[in-house]
C-alpha atoms as an extended CHARMM CRD file, in Angstrom:
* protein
*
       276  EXT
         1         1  UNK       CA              7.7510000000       52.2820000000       58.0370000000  PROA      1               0.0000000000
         2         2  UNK       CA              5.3130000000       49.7620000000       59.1470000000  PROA      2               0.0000000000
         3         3  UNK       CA              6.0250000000       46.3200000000       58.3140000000  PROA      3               0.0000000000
         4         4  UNK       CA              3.2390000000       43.6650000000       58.6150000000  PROA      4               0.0000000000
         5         5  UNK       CA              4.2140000000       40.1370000000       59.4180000000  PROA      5               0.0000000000
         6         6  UNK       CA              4.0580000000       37.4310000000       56.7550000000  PROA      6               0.0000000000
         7         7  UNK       CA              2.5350000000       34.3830000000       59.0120000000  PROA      7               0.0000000000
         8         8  UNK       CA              0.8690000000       32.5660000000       55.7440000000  PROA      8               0.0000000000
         9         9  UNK       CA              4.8510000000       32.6390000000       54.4420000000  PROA      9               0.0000000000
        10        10  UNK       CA              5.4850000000       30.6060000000       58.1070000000  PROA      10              0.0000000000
        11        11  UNK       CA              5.7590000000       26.7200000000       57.8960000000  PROA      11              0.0000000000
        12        12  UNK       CA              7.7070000000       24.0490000000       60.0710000000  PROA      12              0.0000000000
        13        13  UNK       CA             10.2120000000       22.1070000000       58.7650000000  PROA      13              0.0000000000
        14        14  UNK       CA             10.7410000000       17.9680000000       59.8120000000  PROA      14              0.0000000000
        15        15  UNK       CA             12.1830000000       17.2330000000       63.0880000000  PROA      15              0.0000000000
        16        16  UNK       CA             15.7670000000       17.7850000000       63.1500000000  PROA      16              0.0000000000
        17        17  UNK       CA             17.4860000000       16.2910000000       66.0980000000  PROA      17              0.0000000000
        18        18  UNK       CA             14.4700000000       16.4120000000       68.4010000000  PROA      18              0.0000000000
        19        19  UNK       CA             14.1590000000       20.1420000000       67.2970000000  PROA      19              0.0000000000
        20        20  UNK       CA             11.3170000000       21.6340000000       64.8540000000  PROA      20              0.0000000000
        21        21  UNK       CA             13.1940000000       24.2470000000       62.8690000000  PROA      21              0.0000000000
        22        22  UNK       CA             10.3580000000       27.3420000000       62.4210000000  PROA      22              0.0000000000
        23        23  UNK       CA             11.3920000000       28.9480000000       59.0130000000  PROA      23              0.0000000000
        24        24  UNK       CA              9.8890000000       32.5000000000       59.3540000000  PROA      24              0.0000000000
        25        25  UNK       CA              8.8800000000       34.0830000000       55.7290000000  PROA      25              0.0000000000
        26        26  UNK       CA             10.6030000000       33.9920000000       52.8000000000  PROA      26              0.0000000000
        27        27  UNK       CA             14.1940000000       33.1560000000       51.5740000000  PROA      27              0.0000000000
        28        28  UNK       CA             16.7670000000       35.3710000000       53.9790000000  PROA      28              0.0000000000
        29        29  UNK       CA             14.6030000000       34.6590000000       56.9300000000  PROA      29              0.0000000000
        30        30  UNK       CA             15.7460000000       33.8060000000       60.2240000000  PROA      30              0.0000000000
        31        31  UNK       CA             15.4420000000       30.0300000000       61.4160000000  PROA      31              0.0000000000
        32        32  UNK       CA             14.7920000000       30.0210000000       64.8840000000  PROA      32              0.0000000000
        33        33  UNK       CA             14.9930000000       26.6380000000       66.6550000000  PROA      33              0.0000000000
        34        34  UNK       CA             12.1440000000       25.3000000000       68.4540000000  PROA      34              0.0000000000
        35        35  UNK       CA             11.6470000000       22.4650000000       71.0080000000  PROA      35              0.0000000000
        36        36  UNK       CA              8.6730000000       20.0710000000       70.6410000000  PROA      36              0.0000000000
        37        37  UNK       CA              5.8370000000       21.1520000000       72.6230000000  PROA      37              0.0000000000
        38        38  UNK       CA              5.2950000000       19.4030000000       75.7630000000  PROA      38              0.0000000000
        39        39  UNK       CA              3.2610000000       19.8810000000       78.8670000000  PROA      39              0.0000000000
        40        40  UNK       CA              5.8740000000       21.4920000000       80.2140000000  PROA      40              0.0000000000
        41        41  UNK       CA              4.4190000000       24.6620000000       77.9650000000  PROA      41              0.0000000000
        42        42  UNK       CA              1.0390000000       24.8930000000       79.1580000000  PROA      42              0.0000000000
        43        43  UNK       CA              1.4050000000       26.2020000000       82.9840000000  PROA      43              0.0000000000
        44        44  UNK       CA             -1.7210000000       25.5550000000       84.6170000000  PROA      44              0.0000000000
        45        45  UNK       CA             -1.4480000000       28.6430000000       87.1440000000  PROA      45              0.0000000000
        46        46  UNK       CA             -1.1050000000       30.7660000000       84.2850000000  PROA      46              0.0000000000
        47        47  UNK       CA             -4.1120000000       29.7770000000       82.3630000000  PROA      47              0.0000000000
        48        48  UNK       CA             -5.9470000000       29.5400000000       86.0670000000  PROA      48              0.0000000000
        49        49  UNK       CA             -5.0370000000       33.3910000000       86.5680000000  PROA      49              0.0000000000
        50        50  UNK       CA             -5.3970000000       34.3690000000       83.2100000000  PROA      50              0.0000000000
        51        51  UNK       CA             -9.1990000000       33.0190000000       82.9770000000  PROA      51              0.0000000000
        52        52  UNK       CA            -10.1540000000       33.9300000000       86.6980000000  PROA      52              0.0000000000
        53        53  UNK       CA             -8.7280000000       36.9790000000       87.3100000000  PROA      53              0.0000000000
        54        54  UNK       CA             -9.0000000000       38.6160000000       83.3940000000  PROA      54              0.0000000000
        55        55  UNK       CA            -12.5130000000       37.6910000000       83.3250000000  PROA      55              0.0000000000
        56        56  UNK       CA            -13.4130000000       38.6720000000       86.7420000000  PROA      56              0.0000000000
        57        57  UNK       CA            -10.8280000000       42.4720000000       85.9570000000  PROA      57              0.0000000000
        58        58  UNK       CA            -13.0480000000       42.5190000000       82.7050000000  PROA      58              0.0000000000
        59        59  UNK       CA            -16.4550000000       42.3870000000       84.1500000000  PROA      59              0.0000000000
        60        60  UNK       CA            -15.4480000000       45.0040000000       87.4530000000  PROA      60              0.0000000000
        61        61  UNK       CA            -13.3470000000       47.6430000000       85.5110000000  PROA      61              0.0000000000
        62        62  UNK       CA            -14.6920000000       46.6340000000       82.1100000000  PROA      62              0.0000000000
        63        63  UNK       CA            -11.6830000000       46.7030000000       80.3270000000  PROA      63              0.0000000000
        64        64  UNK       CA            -10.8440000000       47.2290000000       76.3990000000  PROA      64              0.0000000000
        65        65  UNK       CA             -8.7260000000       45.2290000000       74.1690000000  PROA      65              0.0000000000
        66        66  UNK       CA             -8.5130000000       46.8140000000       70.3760000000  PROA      66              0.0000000000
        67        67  UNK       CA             -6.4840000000       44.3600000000       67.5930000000  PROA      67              0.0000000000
        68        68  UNK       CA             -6.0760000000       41.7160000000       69.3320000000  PROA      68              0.0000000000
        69        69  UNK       CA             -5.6110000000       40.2510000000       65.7650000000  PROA      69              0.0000000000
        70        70  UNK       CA             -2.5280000000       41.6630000000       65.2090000000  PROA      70              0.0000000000
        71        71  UNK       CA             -1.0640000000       38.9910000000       67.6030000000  PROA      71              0.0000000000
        72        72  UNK       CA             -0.1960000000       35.8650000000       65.2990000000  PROA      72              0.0000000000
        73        73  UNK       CA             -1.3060000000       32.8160000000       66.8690000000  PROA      73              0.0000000000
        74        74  UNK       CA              1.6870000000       30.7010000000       66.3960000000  PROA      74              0.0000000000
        75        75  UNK       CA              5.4380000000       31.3570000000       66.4000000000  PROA      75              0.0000000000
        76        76  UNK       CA              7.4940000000       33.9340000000       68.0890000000  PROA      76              0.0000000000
        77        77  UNK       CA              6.0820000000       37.0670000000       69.0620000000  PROA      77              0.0000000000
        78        78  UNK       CA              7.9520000000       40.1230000000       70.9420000000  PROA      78              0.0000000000
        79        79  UNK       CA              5.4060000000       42.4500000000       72.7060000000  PROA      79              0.0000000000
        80        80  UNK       CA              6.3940000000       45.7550000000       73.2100000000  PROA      80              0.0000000000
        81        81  UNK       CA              4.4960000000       48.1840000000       75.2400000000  PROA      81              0.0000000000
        82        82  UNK       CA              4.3360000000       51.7180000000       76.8390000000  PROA      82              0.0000000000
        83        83  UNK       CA              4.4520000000       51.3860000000       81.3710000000  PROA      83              0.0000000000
        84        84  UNK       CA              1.7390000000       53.5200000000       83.0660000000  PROA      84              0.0000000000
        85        85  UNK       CA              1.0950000000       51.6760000000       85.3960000000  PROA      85              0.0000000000
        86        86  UNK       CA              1.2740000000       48.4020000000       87.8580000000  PROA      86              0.0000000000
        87        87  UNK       CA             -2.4040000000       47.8400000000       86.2820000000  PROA      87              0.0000000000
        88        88  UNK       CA             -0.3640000000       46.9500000000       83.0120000000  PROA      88              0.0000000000
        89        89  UNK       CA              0.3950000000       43.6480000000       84.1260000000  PROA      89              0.0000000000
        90        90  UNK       CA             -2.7160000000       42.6690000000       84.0270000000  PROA      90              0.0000000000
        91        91  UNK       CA             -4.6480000000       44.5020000000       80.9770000000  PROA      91              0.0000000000
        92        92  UNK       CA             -1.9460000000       44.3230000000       78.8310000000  PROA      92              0.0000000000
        93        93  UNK       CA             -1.3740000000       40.1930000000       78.2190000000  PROA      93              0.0000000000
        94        94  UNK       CA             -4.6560000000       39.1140000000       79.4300000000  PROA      94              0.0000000000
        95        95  UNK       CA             -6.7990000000       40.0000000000       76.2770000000  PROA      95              0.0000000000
        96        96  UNK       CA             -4.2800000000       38.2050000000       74.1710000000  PROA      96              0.0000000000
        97        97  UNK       CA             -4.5210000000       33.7540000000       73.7490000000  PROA      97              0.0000000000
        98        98  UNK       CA             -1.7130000000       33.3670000000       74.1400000000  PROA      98              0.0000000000
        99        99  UNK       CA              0.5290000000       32.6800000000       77.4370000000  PROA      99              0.0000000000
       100       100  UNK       CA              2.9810000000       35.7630000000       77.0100000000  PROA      100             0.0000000000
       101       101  UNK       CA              6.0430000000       35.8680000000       79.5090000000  PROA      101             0.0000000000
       102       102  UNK       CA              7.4920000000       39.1130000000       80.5890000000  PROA      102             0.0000000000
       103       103  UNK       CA             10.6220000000       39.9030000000       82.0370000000  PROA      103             0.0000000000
       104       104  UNK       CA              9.9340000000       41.2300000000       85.1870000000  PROA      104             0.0000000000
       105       105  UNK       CA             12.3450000000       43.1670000000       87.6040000000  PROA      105             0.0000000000
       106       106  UNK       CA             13.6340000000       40.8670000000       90.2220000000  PROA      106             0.0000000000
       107       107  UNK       CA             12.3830000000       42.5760000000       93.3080000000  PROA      107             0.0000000000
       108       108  UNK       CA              8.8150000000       40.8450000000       92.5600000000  PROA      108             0.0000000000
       109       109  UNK       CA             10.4410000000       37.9250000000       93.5580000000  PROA      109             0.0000000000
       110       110  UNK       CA             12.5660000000       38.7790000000       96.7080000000  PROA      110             0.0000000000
       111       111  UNK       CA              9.9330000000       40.0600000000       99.0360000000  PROA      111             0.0000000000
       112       112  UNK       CA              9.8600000000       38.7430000000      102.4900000000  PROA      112             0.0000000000
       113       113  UNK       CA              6.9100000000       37.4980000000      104.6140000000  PROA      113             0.0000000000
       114       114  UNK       CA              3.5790000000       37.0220000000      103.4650000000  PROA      114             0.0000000000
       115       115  UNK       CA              3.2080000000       39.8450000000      101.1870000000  PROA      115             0.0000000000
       116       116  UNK       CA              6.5100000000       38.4630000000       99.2770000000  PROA      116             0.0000000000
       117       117  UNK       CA              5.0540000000       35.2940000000       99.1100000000  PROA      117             0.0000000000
       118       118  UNK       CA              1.7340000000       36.5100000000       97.5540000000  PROA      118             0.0000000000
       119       119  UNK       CA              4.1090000000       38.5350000000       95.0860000000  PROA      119             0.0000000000
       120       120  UNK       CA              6.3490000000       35.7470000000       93.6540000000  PROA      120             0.0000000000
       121       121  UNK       CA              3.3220000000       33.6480000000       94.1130000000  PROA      121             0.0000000000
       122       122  UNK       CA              1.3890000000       35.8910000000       91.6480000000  PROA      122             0.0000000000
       123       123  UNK       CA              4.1280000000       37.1190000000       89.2220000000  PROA      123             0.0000000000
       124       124  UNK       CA              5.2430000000       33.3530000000       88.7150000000  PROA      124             0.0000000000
       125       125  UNK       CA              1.5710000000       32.0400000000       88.2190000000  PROA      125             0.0000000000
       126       126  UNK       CA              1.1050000000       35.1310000000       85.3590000000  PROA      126             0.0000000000
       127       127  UNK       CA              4.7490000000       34.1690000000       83.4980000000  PROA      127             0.0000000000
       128       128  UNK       CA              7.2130000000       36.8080000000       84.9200000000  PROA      128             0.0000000000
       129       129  UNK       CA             11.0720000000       36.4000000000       84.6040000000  PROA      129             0.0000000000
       130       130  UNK       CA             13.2630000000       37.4310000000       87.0440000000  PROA      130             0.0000000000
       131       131  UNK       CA             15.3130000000       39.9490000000       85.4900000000  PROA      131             0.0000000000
       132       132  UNK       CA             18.3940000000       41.8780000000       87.6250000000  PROA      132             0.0000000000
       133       133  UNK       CA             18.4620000000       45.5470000000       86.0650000000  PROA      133             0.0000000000
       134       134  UNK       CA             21.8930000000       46.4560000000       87.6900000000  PROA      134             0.0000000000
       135       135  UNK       CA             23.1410000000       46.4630000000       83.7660000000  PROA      135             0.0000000000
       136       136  UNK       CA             26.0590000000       44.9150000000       82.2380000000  PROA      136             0.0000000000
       137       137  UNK       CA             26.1040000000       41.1490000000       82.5550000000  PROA      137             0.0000000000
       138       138  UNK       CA             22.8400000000       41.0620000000       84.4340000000  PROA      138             0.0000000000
       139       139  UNK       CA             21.3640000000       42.7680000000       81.1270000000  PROA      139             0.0000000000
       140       140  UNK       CA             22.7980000000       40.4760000000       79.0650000000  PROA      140             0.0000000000
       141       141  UNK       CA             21.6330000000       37.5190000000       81.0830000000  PROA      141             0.0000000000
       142       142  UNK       CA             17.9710000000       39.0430000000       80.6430000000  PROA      142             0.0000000000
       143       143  UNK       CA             19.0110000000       39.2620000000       76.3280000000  PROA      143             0.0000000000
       144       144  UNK       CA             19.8830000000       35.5970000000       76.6420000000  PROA      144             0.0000000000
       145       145  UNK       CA             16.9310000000       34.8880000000       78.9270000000  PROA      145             0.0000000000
       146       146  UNK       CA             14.0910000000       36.7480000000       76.5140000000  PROA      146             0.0000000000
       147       147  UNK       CA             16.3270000000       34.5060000000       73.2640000000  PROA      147             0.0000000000
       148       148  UNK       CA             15.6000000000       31.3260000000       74.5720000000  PROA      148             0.0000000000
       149       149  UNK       CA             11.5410000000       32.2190000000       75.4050000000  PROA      149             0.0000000000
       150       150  UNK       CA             11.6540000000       32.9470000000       71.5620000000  PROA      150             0.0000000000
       151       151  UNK       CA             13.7700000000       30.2570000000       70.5010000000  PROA      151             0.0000000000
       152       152  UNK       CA             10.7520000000       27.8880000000       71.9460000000  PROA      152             0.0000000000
       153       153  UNK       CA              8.1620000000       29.6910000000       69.6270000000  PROA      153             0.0000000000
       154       154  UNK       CA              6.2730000000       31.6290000000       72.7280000000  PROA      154             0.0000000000
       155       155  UNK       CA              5.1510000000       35.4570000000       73.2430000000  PROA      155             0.0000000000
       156       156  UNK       CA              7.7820000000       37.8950000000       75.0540000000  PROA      156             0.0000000000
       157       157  UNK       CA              6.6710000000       40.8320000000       76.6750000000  PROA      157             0.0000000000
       158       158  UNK       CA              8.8870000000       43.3740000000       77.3340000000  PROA      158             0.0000000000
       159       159  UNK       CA              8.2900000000       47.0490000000       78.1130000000  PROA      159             0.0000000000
       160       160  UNK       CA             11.1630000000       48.9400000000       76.2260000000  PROA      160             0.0000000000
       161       161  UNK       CA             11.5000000000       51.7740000000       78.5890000000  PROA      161             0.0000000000
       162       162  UNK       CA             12.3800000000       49.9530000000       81.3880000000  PROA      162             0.0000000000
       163       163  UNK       CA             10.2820000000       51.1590000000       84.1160000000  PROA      163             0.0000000000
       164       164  UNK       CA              7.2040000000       52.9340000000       84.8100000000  PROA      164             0.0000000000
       165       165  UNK       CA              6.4130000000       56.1750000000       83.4320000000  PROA      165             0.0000000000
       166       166  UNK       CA              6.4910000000       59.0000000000       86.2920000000  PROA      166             0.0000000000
       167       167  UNK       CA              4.2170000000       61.4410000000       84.4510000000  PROA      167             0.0000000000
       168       168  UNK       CA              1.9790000000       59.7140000000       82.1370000000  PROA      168             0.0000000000
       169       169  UNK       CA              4.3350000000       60.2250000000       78.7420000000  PROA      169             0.0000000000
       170       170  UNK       CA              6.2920000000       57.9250000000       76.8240000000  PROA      170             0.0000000000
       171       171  UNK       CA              9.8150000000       58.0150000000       77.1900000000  PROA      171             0.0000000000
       172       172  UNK       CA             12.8340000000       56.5880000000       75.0700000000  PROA      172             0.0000000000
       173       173  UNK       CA             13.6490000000       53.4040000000       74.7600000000  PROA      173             0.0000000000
       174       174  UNK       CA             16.2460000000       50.6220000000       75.7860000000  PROA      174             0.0000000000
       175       175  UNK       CA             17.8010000000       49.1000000000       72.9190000000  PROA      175             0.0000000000
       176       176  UNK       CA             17.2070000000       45.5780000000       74.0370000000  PROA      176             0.0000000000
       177       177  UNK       CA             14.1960000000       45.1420000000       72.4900000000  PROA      177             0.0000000000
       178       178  UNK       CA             16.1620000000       45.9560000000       68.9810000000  PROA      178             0.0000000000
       179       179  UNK       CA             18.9020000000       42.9500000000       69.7960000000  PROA      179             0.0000000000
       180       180  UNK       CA             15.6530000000       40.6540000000       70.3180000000  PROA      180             0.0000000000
       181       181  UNK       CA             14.1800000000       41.1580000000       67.5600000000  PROA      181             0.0000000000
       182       182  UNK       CA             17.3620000000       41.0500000000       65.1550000000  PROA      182             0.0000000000
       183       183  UNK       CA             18.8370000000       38.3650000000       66.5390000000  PROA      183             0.0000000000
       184       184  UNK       CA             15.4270000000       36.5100000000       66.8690000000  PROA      184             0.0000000000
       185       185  UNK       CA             14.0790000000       37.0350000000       63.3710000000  PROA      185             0.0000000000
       186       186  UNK       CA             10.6960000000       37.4100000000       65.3980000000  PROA      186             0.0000000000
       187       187  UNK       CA              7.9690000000       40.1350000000       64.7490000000  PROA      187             0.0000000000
       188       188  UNK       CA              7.7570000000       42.8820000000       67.2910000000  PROA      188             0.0000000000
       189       189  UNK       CA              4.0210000000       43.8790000000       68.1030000000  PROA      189             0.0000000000
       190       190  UNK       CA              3.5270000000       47.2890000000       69.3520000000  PROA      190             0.0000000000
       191       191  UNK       CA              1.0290000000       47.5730000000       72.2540000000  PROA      191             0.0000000000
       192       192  UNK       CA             -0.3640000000       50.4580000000       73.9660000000  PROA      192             0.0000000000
       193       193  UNK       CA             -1.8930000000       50.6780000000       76.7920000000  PROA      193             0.0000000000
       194       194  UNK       CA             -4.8780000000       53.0690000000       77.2090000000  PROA      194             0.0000000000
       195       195  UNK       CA             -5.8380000000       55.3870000000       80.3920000000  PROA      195             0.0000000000
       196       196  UNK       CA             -4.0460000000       52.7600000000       83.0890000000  PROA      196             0.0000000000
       197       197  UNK       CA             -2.0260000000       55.9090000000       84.3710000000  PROA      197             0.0000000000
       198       198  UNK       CA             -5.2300000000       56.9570000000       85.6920000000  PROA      198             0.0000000000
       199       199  UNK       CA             -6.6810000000       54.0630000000       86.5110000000  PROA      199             0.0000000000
       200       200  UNK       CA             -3.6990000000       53.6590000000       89.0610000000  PROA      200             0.0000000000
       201       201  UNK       CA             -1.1180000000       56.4310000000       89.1650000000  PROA      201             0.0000000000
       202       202  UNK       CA              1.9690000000       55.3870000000       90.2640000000  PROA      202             0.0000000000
       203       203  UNK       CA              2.3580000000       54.6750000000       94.1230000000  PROA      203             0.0000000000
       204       204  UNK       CA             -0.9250000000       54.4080000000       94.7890000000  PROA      204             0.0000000000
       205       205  UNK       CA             -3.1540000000       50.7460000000       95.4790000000  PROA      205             0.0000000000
       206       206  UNK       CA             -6.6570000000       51.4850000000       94.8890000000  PROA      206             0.0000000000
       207       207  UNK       CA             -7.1700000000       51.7040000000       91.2500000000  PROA      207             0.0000000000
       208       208  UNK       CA             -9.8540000000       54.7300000000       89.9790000000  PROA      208             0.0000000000
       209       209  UNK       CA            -13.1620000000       53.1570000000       88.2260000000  PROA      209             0.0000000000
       210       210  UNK       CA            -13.9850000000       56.0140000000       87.2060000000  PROA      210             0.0000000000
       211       211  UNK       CA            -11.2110000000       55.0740000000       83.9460000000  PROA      211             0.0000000000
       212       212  UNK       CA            -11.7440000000       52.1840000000       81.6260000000  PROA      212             0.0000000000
       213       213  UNK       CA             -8.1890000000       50.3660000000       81.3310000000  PROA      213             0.0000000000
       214       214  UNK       CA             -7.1840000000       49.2420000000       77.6650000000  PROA      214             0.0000000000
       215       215  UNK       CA             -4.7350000000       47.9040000000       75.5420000000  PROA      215             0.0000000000
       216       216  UNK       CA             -4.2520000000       48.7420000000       71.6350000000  PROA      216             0.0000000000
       217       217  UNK       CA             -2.1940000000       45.7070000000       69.4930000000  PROA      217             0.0000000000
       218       218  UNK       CA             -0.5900000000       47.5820000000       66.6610000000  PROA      218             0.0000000000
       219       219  UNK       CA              0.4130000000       45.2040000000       63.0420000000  PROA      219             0.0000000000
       220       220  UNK       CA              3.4630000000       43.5380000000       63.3640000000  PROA      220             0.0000000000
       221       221  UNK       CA              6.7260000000       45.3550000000       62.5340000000  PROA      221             0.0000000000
       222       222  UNK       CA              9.5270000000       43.3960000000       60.9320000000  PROA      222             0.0000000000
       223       223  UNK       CA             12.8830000000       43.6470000000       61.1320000000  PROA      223             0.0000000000
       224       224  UNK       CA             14.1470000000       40.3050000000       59.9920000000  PROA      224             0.0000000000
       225       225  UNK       CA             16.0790000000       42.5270000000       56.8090000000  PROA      225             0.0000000000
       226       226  UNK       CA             18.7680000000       43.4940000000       59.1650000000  PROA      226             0.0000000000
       227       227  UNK       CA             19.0530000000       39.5960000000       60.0160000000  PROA      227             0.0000000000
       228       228  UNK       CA             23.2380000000       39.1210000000       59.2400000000  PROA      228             0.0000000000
       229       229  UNK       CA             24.1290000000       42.6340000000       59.3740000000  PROA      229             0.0000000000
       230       230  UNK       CA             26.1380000000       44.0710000000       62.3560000000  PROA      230             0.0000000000
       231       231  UNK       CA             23.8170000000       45.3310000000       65.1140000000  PROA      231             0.0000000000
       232       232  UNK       CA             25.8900000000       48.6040000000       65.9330000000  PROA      232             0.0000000000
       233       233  UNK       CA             24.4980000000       51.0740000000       68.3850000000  PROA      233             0.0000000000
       234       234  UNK       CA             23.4760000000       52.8420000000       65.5830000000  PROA      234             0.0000000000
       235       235  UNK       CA             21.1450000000       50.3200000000       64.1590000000  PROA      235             0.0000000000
       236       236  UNK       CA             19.9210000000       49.3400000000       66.9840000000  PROA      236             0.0000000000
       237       237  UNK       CA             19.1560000000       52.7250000000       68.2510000000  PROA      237             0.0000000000
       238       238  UNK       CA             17.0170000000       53.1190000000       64.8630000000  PROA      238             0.0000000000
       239       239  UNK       CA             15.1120000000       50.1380000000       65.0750000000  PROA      239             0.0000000000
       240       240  UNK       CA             13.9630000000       51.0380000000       68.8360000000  PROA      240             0.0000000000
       241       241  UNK       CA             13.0900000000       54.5500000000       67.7700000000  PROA      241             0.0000000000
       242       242  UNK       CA             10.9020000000       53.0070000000       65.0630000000  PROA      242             0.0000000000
       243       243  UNK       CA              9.2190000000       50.5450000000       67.8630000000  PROA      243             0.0000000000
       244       244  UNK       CA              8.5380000000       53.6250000000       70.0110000000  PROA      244             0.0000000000
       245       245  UNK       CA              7.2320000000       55.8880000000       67.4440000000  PROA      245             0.0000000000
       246       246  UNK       CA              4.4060000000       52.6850000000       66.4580000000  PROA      246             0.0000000000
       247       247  UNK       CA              3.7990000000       52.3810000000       70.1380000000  PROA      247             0.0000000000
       248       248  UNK       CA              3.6270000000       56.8310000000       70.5560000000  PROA      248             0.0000000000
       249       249  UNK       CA              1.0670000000       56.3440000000       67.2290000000  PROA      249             0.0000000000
       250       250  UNK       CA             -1.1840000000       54.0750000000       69.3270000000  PROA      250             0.0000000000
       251       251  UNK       CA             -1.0460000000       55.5610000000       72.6160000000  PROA      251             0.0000000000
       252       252  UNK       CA             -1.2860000000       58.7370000000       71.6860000000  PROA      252             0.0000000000
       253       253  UNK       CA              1.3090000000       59.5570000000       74.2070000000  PROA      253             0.0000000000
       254       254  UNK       CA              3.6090000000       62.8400000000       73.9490000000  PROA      254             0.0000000000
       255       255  UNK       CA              7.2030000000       61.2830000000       73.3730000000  PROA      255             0.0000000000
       256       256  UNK       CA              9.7790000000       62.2640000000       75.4330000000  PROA      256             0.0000000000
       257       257  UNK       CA             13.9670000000       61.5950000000       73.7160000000  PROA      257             0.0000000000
       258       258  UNK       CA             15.2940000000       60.9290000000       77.6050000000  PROA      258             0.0000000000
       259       259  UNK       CA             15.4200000000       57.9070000000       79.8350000000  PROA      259             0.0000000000
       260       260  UNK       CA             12.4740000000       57.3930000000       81.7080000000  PROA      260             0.0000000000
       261       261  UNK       CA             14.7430000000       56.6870000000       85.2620000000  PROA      261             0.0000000000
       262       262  UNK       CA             16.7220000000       59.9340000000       84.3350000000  PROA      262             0.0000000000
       263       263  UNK       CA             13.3550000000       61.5200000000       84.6020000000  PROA      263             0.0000000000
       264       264  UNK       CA             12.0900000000       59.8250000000       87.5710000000  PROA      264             0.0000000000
       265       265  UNK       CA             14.9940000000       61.4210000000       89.2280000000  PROA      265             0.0000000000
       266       266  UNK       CA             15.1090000000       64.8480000000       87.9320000000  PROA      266             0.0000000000
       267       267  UNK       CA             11.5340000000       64.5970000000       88.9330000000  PROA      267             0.0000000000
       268       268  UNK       CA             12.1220000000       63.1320000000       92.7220000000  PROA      268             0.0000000000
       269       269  UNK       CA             14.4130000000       66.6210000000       92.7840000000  PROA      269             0.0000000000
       270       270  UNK       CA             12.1180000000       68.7590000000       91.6770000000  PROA      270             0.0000000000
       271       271  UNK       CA             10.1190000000       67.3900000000       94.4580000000  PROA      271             0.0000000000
       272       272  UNK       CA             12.6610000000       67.6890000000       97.3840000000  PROA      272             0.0000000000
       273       273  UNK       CA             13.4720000000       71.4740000000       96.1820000000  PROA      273             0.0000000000
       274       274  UNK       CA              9.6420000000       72.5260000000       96.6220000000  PROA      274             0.0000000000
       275       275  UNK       CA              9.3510000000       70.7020000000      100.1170000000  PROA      275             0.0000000000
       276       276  UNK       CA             10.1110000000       73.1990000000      102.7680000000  PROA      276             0.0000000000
């Protein structure tokens, strides 16, 4: 069930200890802490990439954007999208007015030589986290990490499956996206992102024009009722399921109930039986 996110129940409370306190809804709601904003929270890069680039990615490949409304303007706001494609880095957050920082896998930033320095170069100027997906306390590092970018009020983006879909459908996902949003209080916004698998197929550079890349916001889903309950792999597995299924609504994607890497790799097989 679709929940839609009460922003004219938002209001900030006095400064406490150098802190505004964002009080989220109505009584049960989650306070999240929230520093006072500085300059430190408008990156000039970003904005400089965001404007350039989207508007010049707009014009060539004329790009879609459908309910961009659904992203409230102020507060904490998780982002949670389908992965077709490298392309998605760029449709999906640029439509939206908001700077919106993804965790990113840390390879972007580890390149050598020139085309290393063009990558952490570009993935820092558009708001990417280095995130270490070896599991265990890397992922909870990247919890942690994606806490504090809501804790200040600002957009996550996070793409729940965890990598890249090999085949175009949508494929289950993590459960980190569920501990976000419960222990955040914050409103999840499902986002889809339209014909991008074509537009650039995985493992290839030169995108096809003869596809018009998209994104789709869905209305905010809200989870803040299972604020103070136990998050149990249970619960959490049901909330992500519930994410996916808005994002599988939008996308019209077929939905797949097996990890997207598990598939990669059964797929990679498939591959290396056929080859003589």
């Amino acid at each position: 069930m679709i929940h839609q996110a009460a922003d004219r129940g938002n209001h900030v409370a006095p400064m406490l200890f150098g802190l505004r306190v964002v009080m989220l809804g109505r009584q049960g709601r989650r306070r999240i802490p929230q520093r006072l904003r500085t300059c430190d929270d408008v990156t000039v890069g970003y904005w400089l990439t965001k404007y350039t680039l989207g508007i010049t990615l707009r014009i060539v490949f004329r790009s879609r954007a459908w309910g961009v409304k659904n992203v409230p303007r102020r507060g904490p706001v998780i982002l949670a999208g389908n992965h077709l494609s490298f392309s998605d880095h760029f449709f999906g957050p640029f439509p939206v007015p908001r700077k919106v920082t993804y965790l990113g896998k840390s390879e972007y930033f580890t390149g050598r030589g020139l085309k290393g320095l063009i990558s952490r170069a570009f993935f820092t100027g558009v708001g990417v986290i280095p995130l270490d997906r070896a599991g265990g306390p890397a992922s909870e590092q990247a919890i942690r990490t994606g806490l504090q970018v809501l804790a200040a009020g600002k957009v996550l983006g996070i793409y729940p499956e965890g990598t890249r879909s090999p085949d175009g459908r949508l494929y289950r996902g993590k459960t980190g996206v569920a501990r976000l949003a419960v222990e955040s209080g914050a409103p999840v916004v499902p986002c889809a992102m339209m014909d991008t698998f074509q537009f650039q197929p995985p493992s290839t550079i030169w995108p096809n024009p003869r596809f018009r890349p998209g994104v789709r916001f869905g209305e905010p889903l809200d989870f803040s009722r299972y604020h103070g309950q136990e998050a149990d792999a249970k619960l959490l597995r049901t909330i992500t399921d519930e994410i996916m299924q808005a994002i599988a609504k939008l996308s019209g994607q077929e939905y797949v109930d097996i990890d997207a890497r598990r598939a990669k790799a059964e797929l990679a097989a498939d591959k290396d039986k056929g080859t003589p």
